[in-house]
N, C-alpha and C positions, 0 to 999 in steps of 0.2 A: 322562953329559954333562959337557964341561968347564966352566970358569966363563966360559970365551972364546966356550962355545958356549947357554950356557943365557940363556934370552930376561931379560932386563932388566924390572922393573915398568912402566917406560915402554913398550915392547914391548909388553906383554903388553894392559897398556890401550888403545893403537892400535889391536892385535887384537879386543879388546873392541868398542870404539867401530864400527869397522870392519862390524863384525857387528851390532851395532845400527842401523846405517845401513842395511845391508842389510834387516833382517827390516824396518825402517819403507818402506822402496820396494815392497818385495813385500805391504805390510798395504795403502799407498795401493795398488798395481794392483787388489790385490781387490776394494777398495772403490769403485774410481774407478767404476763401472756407477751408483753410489750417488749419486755426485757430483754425475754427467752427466744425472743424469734432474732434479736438481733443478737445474742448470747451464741444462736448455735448458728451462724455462719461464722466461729471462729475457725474449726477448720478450713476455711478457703483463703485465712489468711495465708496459708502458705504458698497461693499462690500467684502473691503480690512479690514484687522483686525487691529485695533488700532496699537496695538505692532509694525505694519511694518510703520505707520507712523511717531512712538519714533524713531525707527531707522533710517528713511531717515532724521529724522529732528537732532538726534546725529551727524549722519555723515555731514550734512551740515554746523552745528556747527565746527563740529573741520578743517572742508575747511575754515570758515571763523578767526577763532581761527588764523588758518595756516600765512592767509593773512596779520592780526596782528602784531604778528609774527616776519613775512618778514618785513614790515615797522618798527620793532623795530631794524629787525639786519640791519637796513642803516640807521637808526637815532635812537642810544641807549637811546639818553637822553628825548625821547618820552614817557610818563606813556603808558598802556596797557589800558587805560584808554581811551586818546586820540587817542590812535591807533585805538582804535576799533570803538570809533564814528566818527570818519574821515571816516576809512574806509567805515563804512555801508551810510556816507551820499552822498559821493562821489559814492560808488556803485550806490546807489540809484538814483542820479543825471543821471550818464553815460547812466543807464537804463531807463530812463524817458523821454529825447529829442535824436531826433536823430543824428548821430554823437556828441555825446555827451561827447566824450571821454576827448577833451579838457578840456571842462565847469567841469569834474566831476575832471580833474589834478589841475585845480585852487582851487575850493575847497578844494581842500586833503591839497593842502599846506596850504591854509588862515586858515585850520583848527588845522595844527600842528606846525605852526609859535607861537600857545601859549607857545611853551614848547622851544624857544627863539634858536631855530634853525638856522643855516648858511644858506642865498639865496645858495650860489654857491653849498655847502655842499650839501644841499639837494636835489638839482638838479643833479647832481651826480648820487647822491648815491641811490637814484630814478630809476633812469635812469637805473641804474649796477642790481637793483633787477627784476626789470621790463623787461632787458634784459634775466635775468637768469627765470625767468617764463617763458618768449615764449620759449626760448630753449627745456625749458623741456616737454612742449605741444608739440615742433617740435621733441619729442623725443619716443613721445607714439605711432606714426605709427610702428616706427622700434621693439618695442617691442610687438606690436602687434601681427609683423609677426614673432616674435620669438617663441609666446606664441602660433600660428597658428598652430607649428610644433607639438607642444603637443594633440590641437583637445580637449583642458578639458569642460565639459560644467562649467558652475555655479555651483557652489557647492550648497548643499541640505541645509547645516547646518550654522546659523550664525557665527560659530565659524571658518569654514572652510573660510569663505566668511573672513575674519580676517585673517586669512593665507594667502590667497589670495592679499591680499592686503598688506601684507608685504613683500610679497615675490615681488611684485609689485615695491613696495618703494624701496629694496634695490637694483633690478633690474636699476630701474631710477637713484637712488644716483652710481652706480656703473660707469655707461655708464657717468653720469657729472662728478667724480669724477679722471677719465681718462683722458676726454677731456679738463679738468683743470690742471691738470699736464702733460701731454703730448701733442706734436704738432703735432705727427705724422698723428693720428687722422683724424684734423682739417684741415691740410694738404691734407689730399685724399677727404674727404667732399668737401673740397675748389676748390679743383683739378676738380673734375666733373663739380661745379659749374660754375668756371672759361673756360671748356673748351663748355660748355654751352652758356654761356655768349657769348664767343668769336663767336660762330655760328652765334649768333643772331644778334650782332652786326655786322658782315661782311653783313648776310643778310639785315640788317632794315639802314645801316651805322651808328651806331651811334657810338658816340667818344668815350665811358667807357662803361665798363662792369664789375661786380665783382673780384676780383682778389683774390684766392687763401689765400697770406696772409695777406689780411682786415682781414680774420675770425681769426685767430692768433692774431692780431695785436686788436681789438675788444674784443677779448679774456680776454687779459693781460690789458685792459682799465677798463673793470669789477672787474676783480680782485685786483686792485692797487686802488679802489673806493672803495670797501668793505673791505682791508685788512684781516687780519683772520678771519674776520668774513664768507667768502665768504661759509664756510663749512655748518656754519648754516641758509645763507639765502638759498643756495641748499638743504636744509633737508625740509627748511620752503615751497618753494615753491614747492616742490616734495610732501610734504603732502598735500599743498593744493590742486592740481588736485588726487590724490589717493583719498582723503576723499569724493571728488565732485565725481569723476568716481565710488566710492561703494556706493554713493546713488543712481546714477542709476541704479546699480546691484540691490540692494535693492526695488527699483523700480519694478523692474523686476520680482525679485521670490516672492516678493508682491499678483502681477495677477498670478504668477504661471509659468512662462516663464523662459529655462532654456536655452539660446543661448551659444554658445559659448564664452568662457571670453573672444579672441581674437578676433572677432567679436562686441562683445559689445565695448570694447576699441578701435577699428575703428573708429564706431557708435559715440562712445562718443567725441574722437576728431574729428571730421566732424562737431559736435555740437559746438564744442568750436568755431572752426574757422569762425563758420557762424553767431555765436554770435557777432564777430565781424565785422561784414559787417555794414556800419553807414546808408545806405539805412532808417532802421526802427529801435526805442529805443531797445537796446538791442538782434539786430536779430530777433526779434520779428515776428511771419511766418516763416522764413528761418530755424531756430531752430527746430521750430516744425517740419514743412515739411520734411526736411532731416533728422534728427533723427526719424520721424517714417518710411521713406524711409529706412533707413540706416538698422535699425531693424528688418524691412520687409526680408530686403535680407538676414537677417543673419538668418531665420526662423521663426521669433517670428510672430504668427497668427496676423493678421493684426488689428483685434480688441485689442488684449492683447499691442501691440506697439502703440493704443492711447491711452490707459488708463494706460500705465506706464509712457508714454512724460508727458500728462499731470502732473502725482503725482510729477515727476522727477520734473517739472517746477514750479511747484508750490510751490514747496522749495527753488530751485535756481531762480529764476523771483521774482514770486509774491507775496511770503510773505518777501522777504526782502526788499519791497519796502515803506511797513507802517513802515518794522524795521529803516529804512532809518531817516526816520522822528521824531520818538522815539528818534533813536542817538542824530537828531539834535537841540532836547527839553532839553534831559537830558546833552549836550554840550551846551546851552545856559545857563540851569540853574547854570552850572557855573563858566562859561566865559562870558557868553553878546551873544550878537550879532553880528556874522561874522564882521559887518560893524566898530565894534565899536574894534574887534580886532588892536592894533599898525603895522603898517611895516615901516619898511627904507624906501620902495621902490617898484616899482609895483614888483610882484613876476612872478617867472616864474609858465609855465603852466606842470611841468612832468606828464606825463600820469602813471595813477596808477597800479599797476601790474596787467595784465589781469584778468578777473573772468570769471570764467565760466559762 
């Protein structure tokens, strides 16, 4: 092949891309069955009472609040201002193309570069929050099965559901609050992992495998990036999934479904993690599908577990995706234009701290 005729890197990524677009159109058709069955119990929304939609839509709020928040405790000198339209526009991007997650870290930064932030800084520091979010997602099984041992349903009463949920919080702040001061921990976590690894690798031959103390060693990298802050990006991102996880409780005794809280907190992290599959904008199918799965098994009548996905989604998906937009009218009107923002230099791309 000549050099006049051999494909170009650009080429050859269009083709890439190209091909990814496809296999995402062909992942939504399969799913779409998925979709449409939680799609058409929207008529039943009406016959949820207002009041449960103030609530799912409060408690959405203070997850998004939360998220804020966290981008303030890794770059203080951010208004709340611009946290919060970065945030929702960036969310909204992530959620809108698939693998989107990049396109939606670029944004976050072009968007809080006005408030004259450090490249490397905020890369960072990005990065230490963003870290400290999955952990805590990767932390909701274990309590799940803590809370398994109790057998509690859903409590009856809003207030109880508030208890619940703080009892929650400090559960989660407790379990990070350990694992940051202490190695020993991280060490037996690592231990399994490592010796995990080590199977796999002799099996498959490959040259590395996780080693015990990276997680240590990762650890004290977060931490040294956040400095004392690191207490309240853990509070911040601990609320944000607690607030997200009692909308769908919320959700729930909404239709009248009363599953188990350790169950639902299963359900919910299953949800999380499949949000992030880049297959479809925002999990989009896989979310649905498995959370009304998930909820299935936990009891919840299999009509009641798609007209709560739905309600659940509907706050976390699809109305924050005009919010999205909003953000990014009421951040032009005044700053400009992304484009017309200054940089040093092309900026990096951190990925934004997970969303539900």
């Amino acid at each position: 092949m000549t050099s006049a005729t051999r494909p170009t890197p650009s080429t050859r990524w269009s083709i890439w891309r190209a091909l990814f677009l496809l296999i995402s159109l062909l992942t939504l058709y399969g799913l779409f069955p998925r979709i449409a069955d939680v799609m058409s119990t929207a008529p039943e929304l009406r016959t949820v009472k207002l009041e449960w939609f103030a609530v799912i839509a409060l408690l959405m709020a203070g997850s998004f609040v939360c998220q804020w928040g966290l981008i303030r405790c890794a770059l203080p000198r951010v208004s709340w201002f611009v946290a919060g339209t970065a945030q929702l526009v960036s969310n909204a991007v992530t959620k809108v193309i698939p693998a989107g997650a990049p396109v939606g870290g670029a944004v976050l930064y072009r968007m809080l570069s006005v408030a004259g932030i450090d490249k490397a800084e905020a890369g960072s520091t990005l990065a230490a929050t963003s870290l400290i979010s999955t952990a805590t997602l990767s932390a909701l099984p274990v309590v799940a099965v803590g809370l398994a041992f109790f057998g509690a349903p859903i409590p009856q009463g809003l207030l109880l559901v508030a208890w619940g949920g703080g009892i929650l919080f400090l559960l989660l702040f407790g379990i990070g609050f350990v694992l940051v001061t202490t190695d020993q921990p991280l060490m037996v976590v690592g231990g399994w992992v490592e010796r995990t690894g080590r199977w796999l690798a002799a099996k498959r031959h490959w040259d590395s495998y996780p080693r015990a103390v990276g997680f240590v060693e990762q650890r004290d990298r977060v931490i040294a990036a956040l400095g004392p802050r690191w207490k309240r990006s853990l509070a911040a991102s601990i609320g944000n999934w607690t607030f997200d996880y009692l909308a769908l409780v919320a959700a729930l005794r909404a239709v009248g479904a009363s599953p188990r809280m350790s169950a639902v907190l299963l359900a919910y992290g299953a949800a999380a993690v499949l949000s992030m599959i880049p297959l479809t904008p925002g999990g989009l199918g896989f979310v649905e599908g498995g959370l009304v799965a998930a909820l299935t098994l936990a009891g919840v009548p299999a009509d009641d577990a798609l007209l709560a996905t739905l309600a659940f989604r509907l706050f976390s998906y699809w109305l924050p995706l005009p919010a999205g937009l909003v953000a990014y009218l009421a951040f032009r009107r005044r700053y400009g234009p992304l484009g017309q923002i200054p940089m040093d230099d092309e900026a990096p791309s951190p990925l934004p701290p997970p969303t539900p």
